[in-house]
MIVOMI-724574 format. One line per 3 residues: their letters; for each residue x, y, z of N, C-alpha, C, O. Coordinates in Angstrom, 3 decimals. Layout:
! residues N
a = X/Y/Z/X/Y/Z/X/Y/Z/X/Y/Z  ...
This chain:
! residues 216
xxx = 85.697/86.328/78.152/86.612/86.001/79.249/87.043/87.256/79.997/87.236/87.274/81.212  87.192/88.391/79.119/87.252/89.266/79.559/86.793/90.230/80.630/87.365/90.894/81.495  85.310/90.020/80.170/84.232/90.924/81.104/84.272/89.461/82.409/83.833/89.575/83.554
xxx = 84.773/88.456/81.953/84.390/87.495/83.447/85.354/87.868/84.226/84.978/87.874/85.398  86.676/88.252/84.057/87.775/88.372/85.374/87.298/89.660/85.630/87.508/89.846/86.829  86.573/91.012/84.968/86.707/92.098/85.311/85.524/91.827/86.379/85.650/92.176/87.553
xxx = 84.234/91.107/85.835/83.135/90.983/86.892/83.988/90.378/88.438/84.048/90.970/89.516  84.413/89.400/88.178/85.476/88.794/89.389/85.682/89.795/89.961/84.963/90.113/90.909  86.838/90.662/89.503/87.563/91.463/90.284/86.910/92.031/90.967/86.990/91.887/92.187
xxx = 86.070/92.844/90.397/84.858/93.906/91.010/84.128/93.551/91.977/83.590/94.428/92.653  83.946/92.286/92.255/83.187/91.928/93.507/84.410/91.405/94.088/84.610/92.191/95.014  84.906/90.953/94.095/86.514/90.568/95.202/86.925/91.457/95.789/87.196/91.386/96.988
xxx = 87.106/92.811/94.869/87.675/93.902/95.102/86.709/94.668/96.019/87.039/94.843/97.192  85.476/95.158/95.537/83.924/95.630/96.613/84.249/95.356/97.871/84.674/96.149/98.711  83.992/93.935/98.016/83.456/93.235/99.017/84.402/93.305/100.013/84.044/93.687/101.127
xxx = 85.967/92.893/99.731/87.226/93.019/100.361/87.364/93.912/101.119/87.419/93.763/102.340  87.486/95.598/100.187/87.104/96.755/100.515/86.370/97.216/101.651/86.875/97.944/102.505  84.788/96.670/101.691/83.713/97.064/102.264/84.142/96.429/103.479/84.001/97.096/104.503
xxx = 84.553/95.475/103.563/84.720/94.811/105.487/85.923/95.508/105.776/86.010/95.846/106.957  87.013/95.869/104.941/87.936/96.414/105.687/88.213/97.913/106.199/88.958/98.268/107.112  87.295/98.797/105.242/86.957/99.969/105.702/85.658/100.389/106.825/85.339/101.521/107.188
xxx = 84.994/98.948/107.261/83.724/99.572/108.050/84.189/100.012/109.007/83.205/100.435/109.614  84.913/100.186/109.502/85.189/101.124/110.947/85.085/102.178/110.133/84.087/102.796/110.504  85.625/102.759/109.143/85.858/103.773/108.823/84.282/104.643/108.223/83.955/105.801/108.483
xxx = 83.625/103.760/107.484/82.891/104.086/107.029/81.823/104.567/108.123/81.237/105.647/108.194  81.773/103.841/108.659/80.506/104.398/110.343/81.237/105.617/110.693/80.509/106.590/110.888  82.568/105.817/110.827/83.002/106.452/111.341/82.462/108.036/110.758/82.130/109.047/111.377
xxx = 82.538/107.764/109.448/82.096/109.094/108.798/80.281/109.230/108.633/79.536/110.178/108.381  80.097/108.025/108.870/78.741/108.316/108.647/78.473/108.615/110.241/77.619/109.502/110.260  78.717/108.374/111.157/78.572/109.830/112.493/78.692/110.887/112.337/77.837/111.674/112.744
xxx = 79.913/111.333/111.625/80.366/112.658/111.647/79.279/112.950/110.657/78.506/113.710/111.240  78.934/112.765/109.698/77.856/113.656/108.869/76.846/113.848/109.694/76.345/114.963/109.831  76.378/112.666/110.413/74.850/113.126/111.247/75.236/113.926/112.164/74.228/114.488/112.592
xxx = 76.323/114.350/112.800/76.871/115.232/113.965/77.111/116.234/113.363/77.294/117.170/114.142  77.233/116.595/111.975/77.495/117.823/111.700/76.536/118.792/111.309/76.516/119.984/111.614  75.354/117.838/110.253/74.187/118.859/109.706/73.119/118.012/109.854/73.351/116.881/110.279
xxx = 71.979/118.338/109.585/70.558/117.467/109.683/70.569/116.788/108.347/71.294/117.296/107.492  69.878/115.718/108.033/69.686/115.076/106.947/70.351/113.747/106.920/71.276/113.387/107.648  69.534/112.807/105.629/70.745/111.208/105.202/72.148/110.906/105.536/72.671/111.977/105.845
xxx = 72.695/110.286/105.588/73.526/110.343/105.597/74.622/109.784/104.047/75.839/109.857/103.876  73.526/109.255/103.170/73.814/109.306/101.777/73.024/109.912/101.380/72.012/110.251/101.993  73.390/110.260/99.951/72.773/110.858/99.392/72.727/109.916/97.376/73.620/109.577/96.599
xxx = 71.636/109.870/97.342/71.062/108.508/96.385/70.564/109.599/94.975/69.637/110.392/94.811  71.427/109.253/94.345/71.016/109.922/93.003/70.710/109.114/91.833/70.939/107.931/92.083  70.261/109.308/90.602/69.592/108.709/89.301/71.073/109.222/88.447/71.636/110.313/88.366
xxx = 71.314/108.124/87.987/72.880/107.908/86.814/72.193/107.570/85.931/70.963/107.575/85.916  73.209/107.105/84.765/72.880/106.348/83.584/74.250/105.634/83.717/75.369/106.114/83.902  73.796/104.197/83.552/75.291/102.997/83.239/75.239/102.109/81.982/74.924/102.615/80.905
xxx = 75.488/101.019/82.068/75.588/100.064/81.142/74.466/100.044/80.112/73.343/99.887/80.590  74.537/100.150/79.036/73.547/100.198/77.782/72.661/101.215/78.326/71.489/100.866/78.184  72.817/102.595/79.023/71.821/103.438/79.022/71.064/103.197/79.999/70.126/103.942/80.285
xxx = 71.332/102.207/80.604/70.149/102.007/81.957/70.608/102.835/83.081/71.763/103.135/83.381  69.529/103.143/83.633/69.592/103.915/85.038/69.460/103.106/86.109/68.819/102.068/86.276  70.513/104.055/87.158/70.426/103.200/88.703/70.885/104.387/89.771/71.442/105.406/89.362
xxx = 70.602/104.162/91.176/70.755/104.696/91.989/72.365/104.825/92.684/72.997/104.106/93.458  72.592/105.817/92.148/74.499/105.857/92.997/74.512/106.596/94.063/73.789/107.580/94.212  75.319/106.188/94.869/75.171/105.821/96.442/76.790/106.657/96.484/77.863/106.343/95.969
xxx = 76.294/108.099/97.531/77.724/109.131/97.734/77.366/109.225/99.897/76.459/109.222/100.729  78.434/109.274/99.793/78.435/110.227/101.644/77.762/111.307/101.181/78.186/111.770/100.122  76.660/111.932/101.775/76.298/113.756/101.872/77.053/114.544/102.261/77.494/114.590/103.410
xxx = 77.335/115.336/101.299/78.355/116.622/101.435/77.917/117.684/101.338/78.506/118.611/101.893  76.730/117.917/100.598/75.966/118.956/101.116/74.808/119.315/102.241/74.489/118.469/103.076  74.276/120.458/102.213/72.823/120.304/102.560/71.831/119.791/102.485/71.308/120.000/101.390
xxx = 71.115/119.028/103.299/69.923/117.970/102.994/69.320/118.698/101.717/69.041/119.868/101.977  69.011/118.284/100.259/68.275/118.070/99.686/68.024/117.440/98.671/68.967/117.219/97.912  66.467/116.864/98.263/66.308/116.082/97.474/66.504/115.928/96.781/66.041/116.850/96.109
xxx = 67.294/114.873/95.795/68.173/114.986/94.538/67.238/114.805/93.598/67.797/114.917/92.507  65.796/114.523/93.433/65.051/113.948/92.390/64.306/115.847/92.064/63.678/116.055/91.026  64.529/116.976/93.092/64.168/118.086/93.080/64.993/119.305/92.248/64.677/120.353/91.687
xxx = 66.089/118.640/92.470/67.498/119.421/91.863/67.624/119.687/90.430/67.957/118.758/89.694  67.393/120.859/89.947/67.461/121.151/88.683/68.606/121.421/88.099/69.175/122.511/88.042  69.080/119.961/87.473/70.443/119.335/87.033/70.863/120.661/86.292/71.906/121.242/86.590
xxx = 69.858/121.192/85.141/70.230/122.367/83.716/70.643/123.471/84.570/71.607/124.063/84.085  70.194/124.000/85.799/70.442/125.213/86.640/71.316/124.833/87.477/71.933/125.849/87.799  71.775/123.839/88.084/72.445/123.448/89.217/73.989/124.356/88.832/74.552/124.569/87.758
xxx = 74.280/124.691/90.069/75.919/126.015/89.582/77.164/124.865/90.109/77.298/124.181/91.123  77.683/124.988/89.298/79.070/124.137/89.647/79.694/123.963/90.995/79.849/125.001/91.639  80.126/122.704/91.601/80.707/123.290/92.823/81.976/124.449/93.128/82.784/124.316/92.208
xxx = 82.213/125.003/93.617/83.296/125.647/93.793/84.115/126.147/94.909/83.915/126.996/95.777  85.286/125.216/94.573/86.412/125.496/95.942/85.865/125.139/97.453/84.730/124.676/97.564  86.529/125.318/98.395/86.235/124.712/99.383/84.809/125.767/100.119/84.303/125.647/101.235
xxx = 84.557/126.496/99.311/83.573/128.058/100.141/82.511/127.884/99.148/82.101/128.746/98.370  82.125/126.719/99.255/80.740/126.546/98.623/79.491/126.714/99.437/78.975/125.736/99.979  79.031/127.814/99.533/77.860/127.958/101.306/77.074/126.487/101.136/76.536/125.940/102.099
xxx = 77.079/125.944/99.848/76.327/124.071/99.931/77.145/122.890/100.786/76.800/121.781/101.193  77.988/123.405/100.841/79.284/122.078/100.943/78.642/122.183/102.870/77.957/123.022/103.454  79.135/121.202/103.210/79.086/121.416/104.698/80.393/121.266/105.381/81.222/121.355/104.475
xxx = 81.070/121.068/106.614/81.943/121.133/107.060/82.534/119.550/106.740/83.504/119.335/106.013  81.943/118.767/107.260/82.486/117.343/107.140/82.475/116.739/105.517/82.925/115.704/105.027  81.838/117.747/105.021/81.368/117.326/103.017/82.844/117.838/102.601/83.291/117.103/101.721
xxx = 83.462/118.551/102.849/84.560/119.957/102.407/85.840/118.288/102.529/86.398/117.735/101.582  85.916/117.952/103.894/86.959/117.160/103.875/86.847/115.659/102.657/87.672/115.046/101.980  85.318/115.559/102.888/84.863/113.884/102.141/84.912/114.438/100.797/84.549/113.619/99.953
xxx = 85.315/115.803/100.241/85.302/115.839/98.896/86.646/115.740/98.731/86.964/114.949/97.843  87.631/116.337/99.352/89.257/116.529/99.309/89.762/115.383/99.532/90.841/115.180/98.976  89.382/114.644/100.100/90.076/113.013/99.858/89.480/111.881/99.227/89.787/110.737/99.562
xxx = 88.269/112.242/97.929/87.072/111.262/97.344/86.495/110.613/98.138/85.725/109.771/97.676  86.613/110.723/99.588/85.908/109.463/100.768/84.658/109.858/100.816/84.004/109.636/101.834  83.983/110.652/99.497/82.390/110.754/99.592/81.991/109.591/98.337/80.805/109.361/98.102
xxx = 82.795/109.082/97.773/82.578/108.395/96.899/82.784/106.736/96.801/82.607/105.971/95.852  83.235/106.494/98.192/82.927/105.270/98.739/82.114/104.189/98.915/82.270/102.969/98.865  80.958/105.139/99.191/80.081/104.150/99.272/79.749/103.226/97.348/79.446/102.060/97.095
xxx = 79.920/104.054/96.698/79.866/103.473/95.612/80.695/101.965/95.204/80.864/101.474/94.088  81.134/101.446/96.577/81.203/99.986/96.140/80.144/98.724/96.996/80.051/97.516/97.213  79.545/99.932/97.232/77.841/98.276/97.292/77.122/98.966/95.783/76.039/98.421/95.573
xxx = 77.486/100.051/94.679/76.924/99.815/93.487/78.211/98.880/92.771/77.755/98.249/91.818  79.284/98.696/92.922/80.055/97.466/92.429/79.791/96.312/92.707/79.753/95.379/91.905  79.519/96.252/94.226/79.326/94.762/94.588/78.247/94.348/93.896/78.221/93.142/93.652
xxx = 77.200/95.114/93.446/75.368/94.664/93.028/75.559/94.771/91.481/74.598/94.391/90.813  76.772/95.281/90.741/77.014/94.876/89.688/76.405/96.461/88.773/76.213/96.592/87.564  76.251/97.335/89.724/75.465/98.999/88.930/76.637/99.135/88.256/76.481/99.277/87.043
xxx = 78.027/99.138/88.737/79.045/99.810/88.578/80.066/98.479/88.700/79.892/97.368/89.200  81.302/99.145/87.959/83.073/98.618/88.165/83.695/99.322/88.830/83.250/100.385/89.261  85.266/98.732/89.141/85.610/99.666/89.979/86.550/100.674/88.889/86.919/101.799/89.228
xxx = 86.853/100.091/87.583/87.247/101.072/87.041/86.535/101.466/85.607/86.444/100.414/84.975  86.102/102.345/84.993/85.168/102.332/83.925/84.940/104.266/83.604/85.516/105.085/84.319  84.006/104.690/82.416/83.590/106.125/82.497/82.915/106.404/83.997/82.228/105.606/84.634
xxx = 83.226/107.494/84.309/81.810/108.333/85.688/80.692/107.710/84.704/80.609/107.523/83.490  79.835/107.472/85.883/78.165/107.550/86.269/78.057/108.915/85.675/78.887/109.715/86.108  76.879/109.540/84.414/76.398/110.904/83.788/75.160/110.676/84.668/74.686/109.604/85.044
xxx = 74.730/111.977/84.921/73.235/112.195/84.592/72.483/112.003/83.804/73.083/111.952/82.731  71.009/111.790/83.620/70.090/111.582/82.668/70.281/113.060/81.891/70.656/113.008/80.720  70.097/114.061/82.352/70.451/115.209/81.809/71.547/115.549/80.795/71.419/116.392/79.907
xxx = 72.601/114.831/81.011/73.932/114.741/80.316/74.012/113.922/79.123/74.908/114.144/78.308  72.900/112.706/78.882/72.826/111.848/78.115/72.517/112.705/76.445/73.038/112.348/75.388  71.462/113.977/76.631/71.623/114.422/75.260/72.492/115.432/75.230/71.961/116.507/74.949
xxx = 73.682/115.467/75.428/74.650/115.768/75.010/75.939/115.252/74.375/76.823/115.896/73.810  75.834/113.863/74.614/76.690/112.957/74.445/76.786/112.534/72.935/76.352/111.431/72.601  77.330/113.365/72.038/77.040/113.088/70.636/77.229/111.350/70.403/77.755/110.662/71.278
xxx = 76.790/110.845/69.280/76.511/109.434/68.553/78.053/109.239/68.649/78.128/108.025/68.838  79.171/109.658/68.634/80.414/109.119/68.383/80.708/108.876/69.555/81.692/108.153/69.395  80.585/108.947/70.431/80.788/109.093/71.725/80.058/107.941/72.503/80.496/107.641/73.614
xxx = 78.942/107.260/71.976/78.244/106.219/72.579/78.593/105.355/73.074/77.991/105.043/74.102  79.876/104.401/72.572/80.529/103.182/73.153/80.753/103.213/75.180/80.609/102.283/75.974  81.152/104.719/75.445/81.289/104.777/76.530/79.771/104.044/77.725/79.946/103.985/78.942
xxx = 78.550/103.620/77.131/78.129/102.916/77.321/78.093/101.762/77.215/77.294/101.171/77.942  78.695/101.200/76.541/79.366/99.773/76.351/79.962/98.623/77.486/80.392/97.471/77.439  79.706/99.704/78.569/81.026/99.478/79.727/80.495/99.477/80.792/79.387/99.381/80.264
xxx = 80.208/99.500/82.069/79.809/99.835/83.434/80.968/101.040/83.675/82.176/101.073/83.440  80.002/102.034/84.270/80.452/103.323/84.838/81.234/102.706/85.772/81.014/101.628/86.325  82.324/103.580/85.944/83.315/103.014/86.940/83.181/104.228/88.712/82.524/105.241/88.950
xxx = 84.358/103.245/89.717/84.380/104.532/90.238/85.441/105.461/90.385/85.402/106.484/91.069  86.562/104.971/89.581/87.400/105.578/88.825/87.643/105.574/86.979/86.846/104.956/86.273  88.620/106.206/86.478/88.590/105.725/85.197/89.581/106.575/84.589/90.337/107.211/85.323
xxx = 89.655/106.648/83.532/90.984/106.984/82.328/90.722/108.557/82.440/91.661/109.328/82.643  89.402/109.001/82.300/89.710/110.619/82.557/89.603/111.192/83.981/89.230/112.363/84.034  89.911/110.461/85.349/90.226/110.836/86.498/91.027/111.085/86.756/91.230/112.069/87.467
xxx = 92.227/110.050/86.151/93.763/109.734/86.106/94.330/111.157/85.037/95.338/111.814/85.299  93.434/111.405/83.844/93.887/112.599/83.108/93.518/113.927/83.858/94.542/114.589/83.684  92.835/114.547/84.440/92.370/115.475/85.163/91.233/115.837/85.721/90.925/116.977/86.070
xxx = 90.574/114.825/85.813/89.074/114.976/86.654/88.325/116.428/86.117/88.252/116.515/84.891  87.986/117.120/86.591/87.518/118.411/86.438/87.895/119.275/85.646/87.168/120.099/85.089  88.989/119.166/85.537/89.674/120.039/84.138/89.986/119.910/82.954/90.633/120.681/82.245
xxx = 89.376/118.593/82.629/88.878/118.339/81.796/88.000/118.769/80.868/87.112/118.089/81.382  87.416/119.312/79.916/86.057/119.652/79.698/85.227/118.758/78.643/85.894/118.139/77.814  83.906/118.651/78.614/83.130/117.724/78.136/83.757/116.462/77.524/83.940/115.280/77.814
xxx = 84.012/117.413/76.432/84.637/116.446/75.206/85.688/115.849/75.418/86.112/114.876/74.793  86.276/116.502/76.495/87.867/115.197/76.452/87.512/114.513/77.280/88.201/113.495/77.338  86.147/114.593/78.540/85.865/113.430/79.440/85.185/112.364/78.258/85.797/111.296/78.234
xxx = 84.386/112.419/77.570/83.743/111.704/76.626/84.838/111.401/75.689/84.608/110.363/75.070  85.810/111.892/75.420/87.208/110.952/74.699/88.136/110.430/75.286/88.973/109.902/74.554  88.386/110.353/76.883/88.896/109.542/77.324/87.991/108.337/77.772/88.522/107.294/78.151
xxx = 86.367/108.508/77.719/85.872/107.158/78.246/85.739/106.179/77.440/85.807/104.989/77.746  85.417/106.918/75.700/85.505/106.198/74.757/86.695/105.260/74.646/86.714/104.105/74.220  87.623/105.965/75.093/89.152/105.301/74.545/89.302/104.162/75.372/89.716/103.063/75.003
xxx = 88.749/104.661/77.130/88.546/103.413/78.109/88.011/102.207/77.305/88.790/101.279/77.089  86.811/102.149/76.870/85.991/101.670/76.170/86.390/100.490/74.902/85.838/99.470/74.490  87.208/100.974/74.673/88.005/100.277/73.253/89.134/99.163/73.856/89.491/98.049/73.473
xxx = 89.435/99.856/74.761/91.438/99.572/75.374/91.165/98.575/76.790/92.085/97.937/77.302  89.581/98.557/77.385/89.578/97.990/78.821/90.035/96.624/78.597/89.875/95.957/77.575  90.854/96.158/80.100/91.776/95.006/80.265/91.553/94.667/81.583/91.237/95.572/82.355
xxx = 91.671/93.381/82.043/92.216/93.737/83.322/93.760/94.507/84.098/93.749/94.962/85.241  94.712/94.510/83.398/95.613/94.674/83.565/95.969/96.556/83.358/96.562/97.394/84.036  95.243/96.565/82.071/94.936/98.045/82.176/94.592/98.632/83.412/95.319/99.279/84.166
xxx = 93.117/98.261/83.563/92.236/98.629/85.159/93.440/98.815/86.002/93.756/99.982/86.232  94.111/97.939/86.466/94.735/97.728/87.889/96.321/98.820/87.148/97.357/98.643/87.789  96.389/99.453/86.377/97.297/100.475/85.897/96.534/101.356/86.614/96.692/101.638/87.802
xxx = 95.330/101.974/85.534/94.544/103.120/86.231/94.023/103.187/87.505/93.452/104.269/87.637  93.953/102.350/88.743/94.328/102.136/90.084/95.055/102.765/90.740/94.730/103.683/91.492  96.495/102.216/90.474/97.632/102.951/91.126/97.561/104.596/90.760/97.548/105.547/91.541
xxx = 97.526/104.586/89.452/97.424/106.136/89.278/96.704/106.496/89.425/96.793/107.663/89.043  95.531/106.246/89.918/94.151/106.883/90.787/94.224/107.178/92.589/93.518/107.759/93.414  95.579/106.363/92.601/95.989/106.316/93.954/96.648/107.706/93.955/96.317/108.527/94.810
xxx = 97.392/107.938/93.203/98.394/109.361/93.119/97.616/110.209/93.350/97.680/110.846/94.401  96.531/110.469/92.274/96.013/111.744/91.896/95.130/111.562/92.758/94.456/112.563/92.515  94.397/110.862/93.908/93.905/111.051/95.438/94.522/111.655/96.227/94.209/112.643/96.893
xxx = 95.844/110.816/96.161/96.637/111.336/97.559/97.320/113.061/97.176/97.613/113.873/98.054  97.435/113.268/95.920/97.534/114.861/95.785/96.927/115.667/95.739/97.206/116.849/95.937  95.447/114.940/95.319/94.115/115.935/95.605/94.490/116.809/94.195/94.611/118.030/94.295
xxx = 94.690/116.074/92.737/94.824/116.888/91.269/93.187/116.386/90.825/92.558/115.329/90.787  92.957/117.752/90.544/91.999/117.924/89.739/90.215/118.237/90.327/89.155/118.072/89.722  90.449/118.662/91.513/89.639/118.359/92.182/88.700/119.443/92.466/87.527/119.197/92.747
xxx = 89.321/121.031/92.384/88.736/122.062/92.521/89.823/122.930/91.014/89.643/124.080/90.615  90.583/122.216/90.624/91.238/123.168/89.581/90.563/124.090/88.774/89.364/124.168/89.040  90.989/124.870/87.799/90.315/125.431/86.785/89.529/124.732/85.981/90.244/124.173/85.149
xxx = 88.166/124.433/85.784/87.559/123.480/84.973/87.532/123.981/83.495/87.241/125.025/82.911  87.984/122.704/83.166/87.191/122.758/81.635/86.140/123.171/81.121/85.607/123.664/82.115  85.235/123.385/80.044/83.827/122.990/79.439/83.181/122.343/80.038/82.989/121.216/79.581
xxx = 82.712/122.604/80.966/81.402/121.551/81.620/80.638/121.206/80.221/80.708/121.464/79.019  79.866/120.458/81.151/78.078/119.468/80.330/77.411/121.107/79.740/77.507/121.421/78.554  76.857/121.877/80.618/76.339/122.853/80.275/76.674/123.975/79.615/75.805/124.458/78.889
xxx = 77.702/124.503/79.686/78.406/125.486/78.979/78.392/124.792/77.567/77.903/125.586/76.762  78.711/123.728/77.025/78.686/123.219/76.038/77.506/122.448/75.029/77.513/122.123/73.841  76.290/122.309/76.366/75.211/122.281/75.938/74.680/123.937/75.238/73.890/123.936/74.295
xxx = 75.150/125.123/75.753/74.192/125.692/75.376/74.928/126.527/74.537/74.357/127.540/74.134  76.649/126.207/74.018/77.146/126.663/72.939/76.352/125.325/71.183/76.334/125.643/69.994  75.959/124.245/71.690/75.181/123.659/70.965/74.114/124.709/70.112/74.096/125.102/68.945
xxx = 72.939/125.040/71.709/71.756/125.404/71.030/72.052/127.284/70.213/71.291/127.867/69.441  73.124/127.677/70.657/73.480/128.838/70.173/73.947/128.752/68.928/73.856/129.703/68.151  74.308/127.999/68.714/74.864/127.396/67.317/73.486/126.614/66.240/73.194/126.483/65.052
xxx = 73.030/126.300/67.447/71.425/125.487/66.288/70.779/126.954/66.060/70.548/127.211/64.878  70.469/127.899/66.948/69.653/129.008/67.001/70.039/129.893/65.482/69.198/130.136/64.616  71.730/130.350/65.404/72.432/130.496/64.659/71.915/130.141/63.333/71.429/130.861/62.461
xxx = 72.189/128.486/63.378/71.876/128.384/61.883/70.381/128.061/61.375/69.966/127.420/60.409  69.792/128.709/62.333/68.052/128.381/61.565/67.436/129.873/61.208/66.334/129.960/60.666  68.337/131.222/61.597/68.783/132.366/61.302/68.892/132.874/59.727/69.330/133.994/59.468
């Protein structure tokens, strides 16, 4: 009964959404083509529900390039608004999440919820120790329990222990909690360029330093 009001919501909520922001949404999708060459989304490979992969759907904020080219293990963190990647109209669509919008035609089609863990990379998946798995249990959201805790400053392990905990605790009533307080921490713009935590990688490769270590 559960997963049926949350499926409900999620397309009520999408769909609602999507007609009432299309002015807005064209609106920005001009300004990206007026600002740099290239898509005007930009279509990347996630992992969601039981491990399956799907295409998540962002405004382009950077420089045209191909995301299937992008070498996730090398890719350098974003940083601050003076990222020479970021583009002018990307800088604003990151400071108010309005690059992450489009991600409700992956709610409406059922890729995604509107509240649940982030969409990982395939790359990110072997890192995700066995205790940690349930966070697949769930549809990636496009908010969730560690957005509301600090988005970015977070590091690995406490994003993977707050999705778990999502995971255990999801409600409807919960969801529409972590909403409002997803509303806050938008409109203040927390967590967004802060001091980051432990990324995916830094912690991937205190792993293999540690495997290297003990075969020593």
């Amino acid at each position: 009964m559960n997963a049926t009001l949350k499926r409900l919501f999620d397309i009520l909520a999408s769909l609602g959404a999507l007609l009432a922001l299309t002015p807005l949404l064209l609106l920005i999708a001009t300004a990206i083509r007026l600002d740099s060459p290239g898509p005007v989304l930009f279509r990347q490979r996630r992992i969601g529900l039981h491990g399956q992969p799907f295409r998540v759907l962002k405004f382009r904020t950077m420089v045209d390039r191909d995301p299937d080219a992008i070498d996730q293990h090398q890719e350098q963190v974003v940083s601050a608004g003076i990222d020479p990647r970021i583009t002018r109209v990307g800088r604003l669509l990151r400071a108010t999440s309005l690059d992450e919008v489009p991600q409700l035609w992956n709610i409406l089609r059922g890729d995604m919820s509107v509240v649940g863990p982030r969409p990982i990379l395939p790359e990110q998946v072997e890192v995700v120790p066995p205790s940690y798995a349930s966070r697949f249990d769930v549809r990636p959201g496009l908010t969730g329990l560690a957005q509301v805790r600090g988005r970015r400053t977070l590091g690995w392990i406490q994003q993977l222990e707050a999705d778990t905990e999502y995971a255990a605790r999801h409600h409807l009533l919960y969801d529409l909690g972590l909403i409002l307080k997803t509303v806050h921490v938008v409109l203040t713009g927390q967590g967004i360029y802060g001091e980051a935590g432990v990324n995916w990688r830094t912690y991937r490769d205190s792993l293999r330093n540690r495997q290297q270590g003990d075969t020593k």
